[in-house]
C-alpha positions, 0 to 999 in steps of 0.5 A: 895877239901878235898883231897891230890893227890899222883902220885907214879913214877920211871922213867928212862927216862923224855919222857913223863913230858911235857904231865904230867905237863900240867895234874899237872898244871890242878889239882894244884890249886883245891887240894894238889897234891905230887909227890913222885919220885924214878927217878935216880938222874938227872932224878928226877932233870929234874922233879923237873924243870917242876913240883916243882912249880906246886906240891909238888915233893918229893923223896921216903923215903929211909928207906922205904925197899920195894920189890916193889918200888911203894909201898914205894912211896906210903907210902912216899906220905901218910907221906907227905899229908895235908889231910885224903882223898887220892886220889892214881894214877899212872902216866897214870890215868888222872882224870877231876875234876869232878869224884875227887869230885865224889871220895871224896863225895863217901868217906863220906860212905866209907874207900877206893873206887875203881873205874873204868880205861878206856884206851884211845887212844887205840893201839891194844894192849890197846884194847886186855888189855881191855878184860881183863877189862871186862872178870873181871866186868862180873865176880866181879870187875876190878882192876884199877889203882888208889884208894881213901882211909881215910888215917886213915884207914891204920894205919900200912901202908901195906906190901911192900914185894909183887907184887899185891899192890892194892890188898894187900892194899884193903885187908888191910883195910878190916882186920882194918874194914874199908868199902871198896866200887868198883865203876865200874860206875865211869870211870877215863882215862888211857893212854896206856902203850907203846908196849914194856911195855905191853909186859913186863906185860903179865906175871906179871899180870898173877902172880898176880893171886897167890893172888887169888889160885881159879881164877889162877887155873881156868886159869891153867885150860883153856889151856889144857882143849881147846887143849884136847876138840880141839884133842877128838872132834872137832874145834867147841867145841872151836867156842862155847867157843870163843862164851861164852867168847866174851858173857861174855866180852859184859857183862862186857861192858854192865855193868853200861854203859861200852859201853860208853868207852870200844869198841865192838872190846874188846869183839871181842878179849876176847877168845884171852886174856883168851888164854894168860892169861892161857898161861902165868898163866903156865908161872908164875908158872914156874918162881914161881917154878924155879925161885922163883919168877917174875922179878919186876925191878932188883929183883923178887918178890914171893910174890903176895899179903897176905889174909885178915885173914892172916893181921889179924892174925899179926896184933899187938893188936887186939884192933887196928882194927879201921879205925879211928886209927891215921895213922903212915907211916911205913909199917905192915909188914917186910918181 
């Protein structure tokens, strides 16, 4: 295929590199394939035993001085590809080679497409996480976990400095001009995190919604507007709005065929998510206001992503917005 395949990861344990090999080993012989790993040293060793002859392992650019270390990996790996086409994919996605190929012809007509993760196995916690799947495909899109981009639709590279990273990136690319295109019909498998992971991110993601102000403030919204419809009248105000909310998730399952890989039982859940999800938004601010940030690996990031007339505005020459510009792997912006 006509594609490079970059894998972006920082582990602190190797659990997990056997299942992740047997995935490398099917993808290797049909496209070039980089891993860019940010493990600790003999973390790194230990991968490059099971993976260096299957891809390309590298270590991340050091130079590269990001607030989010994904993004420096990922930049690394676009240095390092053979092709224009990339494929971008965290370490849980787990493609056939059947929608690369759907990417990278979906790639003809566009800049960067996005398509859609599913988890499975599913815990319970990897179904409570699926509301919020289809709470977004009711709405707009969802935001998955990995990406096809042309390289050279990213000349600059993007900011590295923010926690909303594949936002930033589309958006990016958007202010060069380039065609982006969601694919919410396009399904690709996601491993679950483990329990302890997904806990750790409910804050997080709910952070990432300073990128968007309107959809954080209708979240900061939802929790005090239920708790004074549940004091002045009474609780069935609040079964018609667990109702609407488990309505609009089956939307979002029913959409392009989602009932195929996302169960009844996340619709079920959807008022609960939307209950954290208001909860934590109000979280978020306080780390924001108090703390001046969320934590993201041993620092914390303010930043969620940049708007697309902001890029713009700093972009160098306004004569550079053109998704064929030649791509150079450093990023847009420093700060």
């Amino acid at each position: 295929m006509r594609l490079s395949y970059i894998l972006p990861l920082r582990w602190q344990e190797s659990q997990g590199a056997d299942e992740l090999a047997t995935y490398l080993r099917v993808l290797s012989p049909h496209l070039d394939v980089i891993v860019v790993d940010g493990s600790p040293s003999e973390i790194f060793a230990l991968h490059a035993c099971k993976w260096g002859s299957l891809v390309r392992h590298v270590a991340t650019n050091q130079s590269l001085r990001c607030a989010n270390g994904k993004v420096a990996n990922v930049l690394t790996g676009l240095a390092h590809a053979k092709h224009d086409r990339v494929v971008l994919a965290d370490d849980d996605v787990r493609y056939d080679l059947e929608t690369l190929r759907r990417l990278d012809r979906c790639l003809d007509d566009a800049d960067l497409v996005m398509p859609q993760n599913y988890f499975d196995p599913r815990p319970w916690h990897a179904i409570w996480d699926s509301a919020r799947s289809l709470i977004n495909r009711s709405f707009w899109h969802d935001f998955a976990g990995t990406i096809a981009l042309r390289r050279s639709a990213l000349p600059l590279g993007y900011d590295g400095d923010v926690l909303f990273e594949n936002l930033q990136l589309e958006r990016t690319i958007a202010a060069f001009g380039g065609r982006v295109h969601h694919l919410p019909g396009v399904y690709v498998r996601r491993l679950p995190p483990s329990a302890r992971k997904f806990w750790s991110q409910r804050v997080r993601q709910a952070y990432d919604e300073f990128a968007r102000p309107f959809v954080l403030a209708l979240w900061l919204a939802i929790a005090p507007f239920v708790a004074v419809v549940a004091w002045r009248t009474s609780w069935l105000a609040i079964v018609v709005a667990a109702f609407v909310a488990m309505t609009l998730a089956e939307i979002g399952r029913r959409r392009h065929g989602g009932q195929a890989v996302f169960p009844l039982a996340a619709t079920v859940v959807a008022p609960l998510w939307i209950a954290e999800r208001s909860i934590c938004a109000w979280l978020a601010v306080g780390a924001r206001v108090f703390f001046g940030g969320v934590r993201y690996g041993t620092g914390r990031i303010r930043r969620a992503a940049t708007s697309t007339t902001e890029i713009r505005r700093r972009l160098p020459d306004p004569m550079v917005g053109s998704s064929r510009a030649q791509p150079r792997s450093h990023r847009l912006f420093s700060g």
